[in-house]
C-alpha positions in Angstrom: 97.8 110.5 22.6 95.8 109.2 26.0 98.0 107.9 28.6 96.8 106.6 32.0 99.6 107.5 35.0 98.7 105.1 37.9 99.7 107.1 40.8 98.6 109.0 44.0 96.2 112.1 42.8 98.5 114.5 45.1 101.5 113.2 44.4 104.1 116.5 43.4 104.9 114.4 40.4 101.2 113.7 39.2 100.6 117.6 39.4 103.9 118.1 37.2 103.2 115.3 34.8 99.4 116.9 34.0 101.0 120.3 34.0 103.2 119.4 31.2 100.8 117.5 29.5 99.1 120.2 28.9 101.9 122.1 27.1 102.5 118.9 24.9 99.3 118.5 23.8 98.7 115.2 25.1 96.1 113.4 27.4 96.9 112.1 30.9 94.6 111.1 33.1 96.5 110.4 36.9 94.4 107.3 38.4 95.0 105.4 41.8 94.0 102.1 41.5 91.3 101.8 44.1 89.4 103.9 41.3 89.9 100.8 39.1 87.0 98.1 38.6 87.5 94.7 37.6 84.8 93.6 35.7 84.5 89.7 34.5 81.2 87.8 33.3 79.5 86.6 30.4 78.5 90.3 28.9 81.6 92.3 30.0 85.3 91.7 30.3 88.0 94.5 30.9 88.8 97.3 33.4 86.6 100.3 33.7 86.9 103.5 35.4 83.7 106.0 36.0 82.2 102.7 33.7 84.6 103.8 30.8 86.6 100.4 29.4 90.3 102.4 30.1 92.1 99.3 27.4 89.7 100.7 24.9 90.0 104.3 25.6 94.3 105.0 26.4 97.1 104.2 24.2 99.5 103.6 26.9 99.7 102.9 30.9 102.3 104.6 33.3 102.4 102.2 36.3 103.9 104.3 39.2 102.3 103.3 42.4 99.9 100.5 43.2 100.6 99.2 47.0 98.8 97.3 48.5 97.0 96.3 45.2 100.3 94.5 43.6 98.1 92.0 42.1 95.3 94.0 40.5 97.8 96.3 39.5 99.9 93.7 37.0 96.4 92.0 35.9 96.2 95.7 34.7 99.3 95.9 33.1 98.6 92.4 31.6 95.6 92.9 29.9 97.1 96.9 28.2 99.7 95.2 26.9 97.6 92.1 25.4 95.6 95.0 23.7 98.8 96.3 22.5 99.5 99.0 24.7 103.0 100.2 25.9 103.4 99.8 29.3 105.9 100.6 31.4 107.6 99.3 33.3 108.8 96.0 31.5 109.6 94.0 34.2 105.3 94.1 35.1 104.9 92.5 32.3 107.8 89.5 31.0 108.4 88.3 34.0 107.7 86.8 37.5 107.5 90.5 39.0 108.9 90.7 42.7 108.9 94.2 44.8 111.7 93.8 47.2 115.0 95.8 47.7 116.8 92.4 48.4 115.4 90.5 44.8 117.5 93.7 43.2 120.4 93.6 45.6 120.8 89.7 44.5 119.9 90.4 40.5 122.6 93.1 40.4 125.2 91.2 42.3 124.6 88.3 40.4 125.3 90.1 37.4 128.9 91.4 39.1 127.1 95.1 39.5 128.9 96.3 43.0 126.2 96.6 46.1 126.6 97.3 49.9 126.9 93.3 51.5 123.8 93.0 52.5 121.8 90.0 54.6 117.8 89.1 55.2 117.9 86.3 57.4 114.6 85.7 59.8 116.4 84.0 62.9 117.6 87.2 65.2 120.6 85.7 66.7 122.1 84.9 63.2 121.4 88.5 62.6 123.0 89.8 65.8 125.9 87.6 64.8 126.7 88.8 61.6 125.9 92.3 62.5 129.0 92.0 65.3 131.1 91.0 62.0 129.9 93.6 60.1 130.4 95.6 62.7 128.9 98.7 64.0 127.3 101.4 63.0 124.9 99.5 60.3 121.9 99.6 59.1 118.9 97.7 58.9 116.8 98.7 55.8 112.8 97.7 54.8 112.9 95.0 52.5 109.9 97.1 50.9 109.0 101.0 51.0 111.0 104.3 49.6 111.5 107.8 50.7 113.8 107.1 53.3 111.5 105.3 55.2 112.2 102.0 57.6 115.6 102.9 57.0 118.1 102.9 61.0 121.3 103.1 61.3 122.2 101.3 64.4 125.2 101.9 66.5 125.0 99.2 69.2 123.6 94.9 69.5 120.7 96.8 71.9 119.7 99.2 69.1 119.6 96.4 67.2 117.2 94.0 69.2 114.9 97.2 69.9 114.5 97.9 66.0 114.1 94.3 64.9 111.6 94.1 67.4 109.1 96.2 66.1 109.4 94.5 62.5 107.8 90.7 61.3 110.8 88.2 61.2 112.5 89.2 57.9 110.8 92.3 57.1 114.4 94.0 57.7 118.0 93.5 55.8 120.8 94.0 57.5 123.3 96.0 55.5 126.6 97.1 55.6 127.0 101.1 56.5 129.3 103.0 54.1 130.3 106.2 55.4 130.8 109.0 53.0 129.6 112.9 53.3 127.3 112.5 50.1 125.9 110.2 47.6 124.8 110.8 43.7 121.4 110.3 42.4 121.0 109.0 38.9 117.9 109.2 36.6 117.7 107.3 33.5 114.5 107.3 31.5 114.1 104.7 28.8 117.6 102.8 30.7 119.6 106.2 29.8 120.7 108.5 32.2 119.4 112.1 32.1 122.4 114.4 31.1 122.5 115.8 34.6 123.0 113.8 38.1 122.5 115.2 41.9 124.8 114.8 44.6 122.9 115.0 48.0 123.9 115.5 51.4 121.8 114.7 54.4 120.1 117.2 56.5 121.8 118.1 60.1 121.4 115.1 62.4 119.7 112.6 59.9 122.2 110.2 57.4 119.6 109.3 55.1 119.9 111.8 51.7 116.5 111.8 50.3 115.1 114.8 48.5 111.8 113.7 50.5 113.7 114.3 54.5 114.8 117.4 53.0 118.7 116.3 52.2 120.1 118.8 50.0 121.0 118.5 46.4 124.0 120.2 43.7 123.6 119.8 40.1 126.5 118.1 37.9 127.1 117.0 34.6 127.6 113.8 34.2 130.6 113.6 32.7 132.0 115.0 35.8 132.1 111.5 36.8 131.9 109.2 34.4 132.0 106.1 36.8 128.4 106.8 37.4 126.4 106.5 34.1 127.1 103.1 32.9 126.7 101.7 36.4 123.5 103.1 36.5 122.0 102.4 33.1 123.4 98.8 33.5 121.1 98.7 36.6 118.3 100.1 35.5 118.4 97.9 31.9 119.2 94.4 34.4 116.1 95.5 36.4 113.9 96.4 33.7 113.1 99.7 35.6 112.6 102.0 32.4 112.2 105.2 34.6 114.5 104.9 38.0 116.6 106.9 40.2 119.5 104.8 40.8 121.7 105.8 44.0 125.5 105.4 43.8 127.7 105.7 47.0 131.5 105.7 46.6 133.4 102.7 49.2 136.9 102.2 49.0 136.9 105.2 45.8 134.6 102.5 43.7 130.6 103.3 43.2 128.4 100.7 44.9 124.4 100.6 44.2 122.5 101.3 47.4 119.1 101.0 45.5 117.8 101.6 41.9 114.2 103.1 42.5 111.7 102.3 40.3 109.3 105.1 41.4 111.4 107.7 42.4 110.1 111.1 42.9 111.8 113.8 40.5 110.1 117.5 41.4 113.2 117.7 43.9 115.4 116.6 41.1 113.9 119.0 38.7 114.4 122.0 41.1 118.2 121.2 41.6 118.8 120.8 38.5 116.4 122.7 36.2 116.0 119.7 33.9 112.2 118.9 32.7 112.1 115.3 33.9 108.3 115.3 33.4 108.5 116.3 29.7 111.3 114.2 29.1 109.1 111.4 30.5 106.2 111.9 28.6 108.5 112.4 25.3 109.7 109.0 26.3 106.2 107.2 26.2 105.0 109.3 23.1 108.0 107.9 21.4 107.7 103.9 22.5 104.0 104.1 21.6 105.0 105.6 18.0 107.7 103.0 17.5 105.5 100.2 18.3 102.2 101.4 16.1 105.1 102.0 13.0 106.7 98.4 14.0 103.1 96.3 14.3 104.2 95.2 17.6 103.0 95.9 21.4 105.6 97.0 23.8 106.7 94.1 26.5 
């Protein structure tokens, strides 16, 4: 089987993903898409890479990063799937597709799925208002990016003016801070959570948890705390995010969502808790792609 991972070259995840491809006999090719031509005329229609027609020549298309190319990118995922081709995620593909950490916050609280209260609102004085009612510290969060990035937790109104300063008028959500010594990271592949989940801790002098700032991670079974699973399959199913890392906080002794990820990075996962997220992964596509071919259906 030929699958085409649309990622960063040098991503740690696009090394692992060929290294275990290797040991499960299957093809992956790891592809950014400014190596992708777009090719329409009379004569030739599709997407070719090194002038090889990539619909004609992989079975199945792993869309993991694609900024600033959004719309390339789902005219990509468009065209596999007309040929028949799994792709994943769904949500590229059925739907209206929107990249911004406030579309999820609204989707999951709309569906009654608990989230941090959480504002985008252009005019700064509104802002300043309701952060005084939020009260401080808070944060103020990139409506896109991941890793921890454009992420401050403000302590004061004149932190607050300096940060939204440097940032377009609604490029920034205000959110509520919920303090708490660690939060749990959740992977579900195929909208079911890996049997293990992380709980990280920030490094000294930061808040912020990621794996990629270097917060430090313990392994747990998940039925140590059962609270977390279904919250985070439920969110990864509503969002359509068939491979995510869903983070869970706990306010009040109840979970709340702070973000379901729909690229997350997983060699830090792997080494904390010696699961083969990779292979599981690749087992996952291998297995939709079979199910579709036996069913006589593409994958949406």
């Amino acid at each position: 089987m030929k699958i085409l991972w649309l990622d960063w070259k040098d991503h740690p995840t696009s090394l692992r993903v060929r290294t275990e491809a290797n040991t499960l006999g299957l093809r992956v090719e790891v592809c950014e898409i400014s190596e992708i031509a777009l090719i329409a005329n009379t004569n030739q229609i599709g997407i070719f890479v090194s002038n090889r027609d990539i619909v004609k020549e992989y079975d199945a298309l792993m869309v993991r990063n694609f900024h600033p190319h959004v719309s390339e990118a789902l005219t990509i995922a468009r065209l596999f799937k007309e040929a028949g081709k799994t792709v994943i995620d769904e949500s590229l593909t059925n739907e209206g597709y929107a990249m911004s950490k406030m579309h999820d916050y609204l989707l999951l609280a709309q569906a009654g799925l608990p989230v941090p209260i959480s504002f985008q609102i252009a005019n700064r004085q509104e802002v300043e208002k309701i952060a005084d009612t939020l009260g401080y510290p808070c944060l103020l969060k990139g409506v896109h990016g991941g890793l921890g990035q454009h992420v401050f937790k403000i302590k004061d109104v004149f932190q607050l003016r300096r940060t939204l300063s440097q940032y377009p008028d609604s490029e920034l959500i205000l959110q509520e801070y919920i303090p708490a010594e660690e939060d749990y990271r959740v992977l579900t592949i195929g909208f079911k959570a890996v049997p293990v989940f992380v709980s990280r801790r920030p490094r000294p002098g930061d808040f912020r948890t990621n794996f990629a700032l270097e917060g430090e991670g313990a392994p747990h079974p998940v039925n140590e705390m059962p609270d977390l699973v279904p919250l985070a399959e439920k969110a990864s199913r509503l969002l359509k995010r068939e491979f995510s890392g869903v983070d869970i906080r706990f306010k009040n002794n109840k979970p709340v969502i702070l973000e379901v990820n729909r690229r997350p990075g997983f060699d830090g996962f792997e080494l904390a808790t010696g699961l083969n997220i990779a292979q599981m992964i690749l087992q996952y596509i291998v297995s939709k792609s079979e199910g579709a071919k036996v069913a006589g259906l593409a994958i949406v």
